[in-house]
DRENDO-1510 file (C-alpha; in Angstrom, 1 decimal, always signed):
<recs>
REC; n; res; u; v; w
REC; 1; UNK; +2.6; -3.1; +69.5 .
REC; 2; UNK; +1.3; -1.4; +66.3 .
REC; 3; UNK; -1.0; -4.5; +65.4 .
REC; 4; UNK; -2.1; -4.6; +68.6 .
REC; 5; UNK; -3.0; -0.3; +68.5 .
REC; 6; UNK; -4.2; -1.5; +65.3 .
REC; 7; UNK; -6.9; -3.8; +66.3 .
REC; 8; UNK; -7.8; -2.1; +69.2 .
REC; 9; UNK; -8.6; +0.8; +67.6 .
REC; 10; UNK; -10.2; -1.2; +64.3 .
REC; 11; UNK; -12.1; -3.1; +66.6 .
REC; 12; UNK; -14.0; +0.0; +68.5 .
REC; 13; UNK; -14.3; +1.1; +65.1 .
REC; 14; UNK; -16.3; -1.3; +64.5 .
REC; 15; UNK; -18.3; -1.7; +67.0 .
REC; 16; UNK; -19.4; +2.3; +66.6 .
REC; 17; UNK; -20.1; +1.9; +62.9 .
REC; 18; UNK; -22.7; -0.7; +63.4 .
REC; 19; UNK; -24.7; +1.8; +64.7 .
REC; 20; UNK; -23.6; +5.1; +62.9 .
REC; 21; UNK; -24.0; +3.3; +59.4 .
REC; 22; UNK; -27.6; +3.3; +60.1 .
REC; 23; UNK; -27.6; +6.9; +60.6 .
REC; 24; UNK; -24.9; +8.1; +57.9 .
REC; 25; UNK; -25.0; +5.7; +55.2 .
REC; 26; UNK; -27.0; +8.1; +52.8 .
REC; 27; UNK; -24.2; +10.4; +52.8 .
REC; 28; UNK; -22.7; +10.6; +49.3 .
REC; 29; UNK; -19.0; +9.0; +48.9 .
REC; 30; UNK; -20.3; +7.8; +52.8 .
REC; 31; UNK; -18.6; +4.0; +51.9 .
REC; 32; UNK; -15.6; +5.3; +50.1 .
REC; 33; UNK; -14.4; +7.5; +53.1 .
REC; 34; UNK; -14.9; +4.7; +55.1 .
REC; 35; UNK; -12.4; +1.9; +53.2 .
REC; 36; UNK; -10.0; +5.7; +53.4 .
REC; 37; UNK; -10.5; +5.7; +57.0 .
REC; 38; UNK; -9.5; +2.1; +57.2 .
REC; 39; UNK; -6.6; +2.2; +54.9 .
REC; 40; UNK; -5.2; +5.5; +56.9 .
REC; 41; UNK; -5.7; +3.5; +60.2 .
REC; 42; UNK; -3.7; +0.6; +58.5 .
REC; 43; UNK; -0.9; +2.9; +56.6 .
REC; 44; UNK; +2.8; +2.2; +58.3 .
REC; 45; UNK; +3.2; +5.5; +56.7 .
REC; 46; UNK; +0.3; +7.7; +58.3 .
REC; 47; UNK; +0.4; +5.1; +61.9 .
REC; 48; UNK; -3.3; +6.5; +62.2 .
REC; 49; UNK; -4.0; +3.5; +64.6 .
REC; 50; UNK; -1.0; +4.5; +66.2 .
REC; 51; UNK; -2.1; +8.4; +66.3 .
REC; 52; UNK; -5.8; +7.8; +67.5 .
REC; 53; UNK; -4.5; +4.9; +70.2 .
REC; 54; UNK; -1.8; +7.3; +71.6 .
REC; 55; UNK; -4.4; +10.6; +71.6 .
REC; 56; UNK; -7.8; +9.1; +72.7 .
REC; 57; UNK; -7.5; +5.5; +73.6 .
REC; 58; UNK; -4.5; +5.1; +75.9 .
REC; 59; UNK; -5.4; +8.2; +78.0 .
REC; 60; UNK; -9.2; +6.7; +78.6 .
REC; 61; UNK; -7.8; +3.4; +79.6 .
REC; 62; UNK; -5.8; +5.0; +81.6 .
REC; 63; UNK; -8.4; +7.3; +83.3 .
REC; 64; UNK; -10.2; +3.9; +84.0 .
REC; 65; UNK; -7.8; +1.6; +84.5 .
REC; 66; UNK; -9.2; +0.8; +88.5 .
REC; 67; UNK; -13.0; +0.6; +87.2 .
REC; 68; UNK; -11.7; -1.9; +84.6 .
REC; 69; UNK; -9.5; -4.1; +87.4 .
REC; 70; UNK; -12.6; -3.9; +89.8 .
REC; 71; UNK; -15.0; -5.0; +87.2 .
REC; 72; UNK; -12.6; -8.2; +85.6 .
REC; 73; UNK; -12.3; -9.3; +89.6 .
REC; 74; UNK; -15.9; -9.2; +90.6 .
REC; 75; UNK; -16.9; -10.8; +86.8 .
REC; 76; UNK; -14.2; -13.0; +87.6 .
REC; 77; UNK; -15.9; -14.3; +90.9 .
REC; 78; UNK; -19.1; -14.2; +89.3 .
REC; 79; UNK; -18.2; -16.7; +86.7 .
REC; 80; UNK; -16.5; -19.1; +89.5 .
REC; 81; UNK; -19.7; -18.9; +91.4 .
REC; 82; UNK; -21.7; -19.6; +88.1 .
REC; 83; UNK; -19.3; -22.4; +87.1 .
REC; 84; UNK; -19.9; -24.4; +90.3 .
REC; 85; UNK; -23.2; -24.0; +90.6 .
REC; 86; UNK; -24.1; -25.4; +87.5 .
REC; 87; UNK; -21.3; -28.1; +87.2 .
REC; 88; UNK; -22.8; -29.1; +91.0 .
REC; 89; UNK; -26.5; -28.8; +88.8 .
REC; 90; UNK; -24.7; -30.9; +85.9 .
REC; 91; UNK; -23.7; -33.6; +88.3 .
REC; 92; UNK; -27.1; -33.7; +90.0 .
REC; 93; UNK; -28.6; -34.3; +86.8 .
REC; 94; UNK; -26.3; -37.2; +85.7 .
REC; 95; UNK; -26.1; -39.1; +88.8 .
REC; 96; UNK; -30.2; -38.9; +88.8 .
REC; 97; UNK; -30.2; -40.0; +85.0 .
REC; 98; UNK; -27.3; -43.0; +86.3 .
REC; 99; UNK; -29.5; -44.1; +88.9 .
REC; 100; UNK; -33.2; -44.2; +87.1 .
REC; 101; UNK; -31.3; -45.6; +84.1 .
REC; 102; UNK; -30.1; -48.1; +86.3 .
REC; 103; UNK; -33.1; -49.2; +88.2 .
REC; 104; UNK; -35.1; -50.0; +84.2 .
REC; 105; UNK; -32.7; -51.9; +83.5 .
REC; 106; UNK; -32.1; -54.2; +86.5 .
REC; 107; UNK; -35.1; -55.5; +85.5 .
REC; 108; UNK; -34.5; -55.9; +82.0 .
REC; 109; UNK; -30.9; -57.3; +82.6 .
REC; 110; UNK; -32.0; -60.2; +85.2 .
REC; 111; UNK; -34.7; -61.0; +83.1 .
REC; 112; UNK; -32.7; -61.9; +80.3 .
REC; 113; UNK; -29.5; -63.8; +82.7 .
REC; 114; UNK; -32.4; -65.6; +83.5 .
REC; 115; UNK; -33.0; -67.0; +80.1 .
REC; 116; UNK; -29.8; -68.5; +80.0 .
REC; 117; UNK; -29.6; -71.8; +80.8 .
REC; 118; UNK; -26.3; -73.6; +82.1 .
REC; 119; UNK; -25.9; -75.5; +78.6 .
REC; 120; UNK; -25.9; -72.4; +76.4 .
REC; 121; UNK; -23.5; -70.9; +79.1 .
REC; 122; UNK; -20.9; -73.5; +78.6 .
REC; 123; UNK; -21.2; -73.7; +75.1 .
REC; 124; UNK; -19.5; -69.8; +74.9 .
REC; 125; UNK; -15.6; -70.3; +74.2 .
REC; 126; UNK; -13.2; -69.4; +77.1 .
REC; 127; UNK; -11.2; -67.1; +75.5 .
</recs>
């Protein structure tokens, strides 16, 4: 459970620093408070994942919790919907590819039967 607090909590860090580093990189010491922050975060001794998870990210989750479920159903739907239509698309596409694929070479194939004659037939070891 603390890795996962961890993580969590690493991982929206994260995704806010790619956009605040823009901003606040100029700041003297700006990149050694960061690694502090990281290593306070990772402590077993300061549990600052722990202490930002249990005071700000567990109680918005929470707060959201039916938003979240309604929106993982309906994407959830939306991606079965998207997955048939184009595996039905996908299968279009092959069978059309099988069947002009097929129709060059029928030409090509009897052509070349053709050119066989009985002699060079029987001369092929049974095997």
């Amino acid at each position: 459970v603390r890795w996962m607090m961890y993580w969590i909590v690493f991982a929206l860090f994260m995704a806010t620093e790619t956009f605040t580093d823009l901003l606040i990189s100029w700041f003297p010491f700006y990149y050694e408070v960061k690694m502090a922050f990281v290593l306070w975060l990772l402590s077993p001794y300061t549990r600052g994942a722990s202490l930002l998870y249990r005071k700000f990210v567990h109680p918005t989750l929470a707060r959201k919790e039916k938003d979240i479920d309604t929106f993982l159903v309906r994407t959830r739907e939306r991606g079965y919907e998207t997955m048939l239509h184009f595996g039905k698309k996908g299968l279009n596409l092959a069978a059309t590819a099988a069947v002009q694929a097929a129709a060059k070479s029928q030409g090509a194939l009897a052509g070349r039967l053709r050119s066989f004659s009985m002699q060079d037939l029987r001369s092929i070891p049974d095997e």
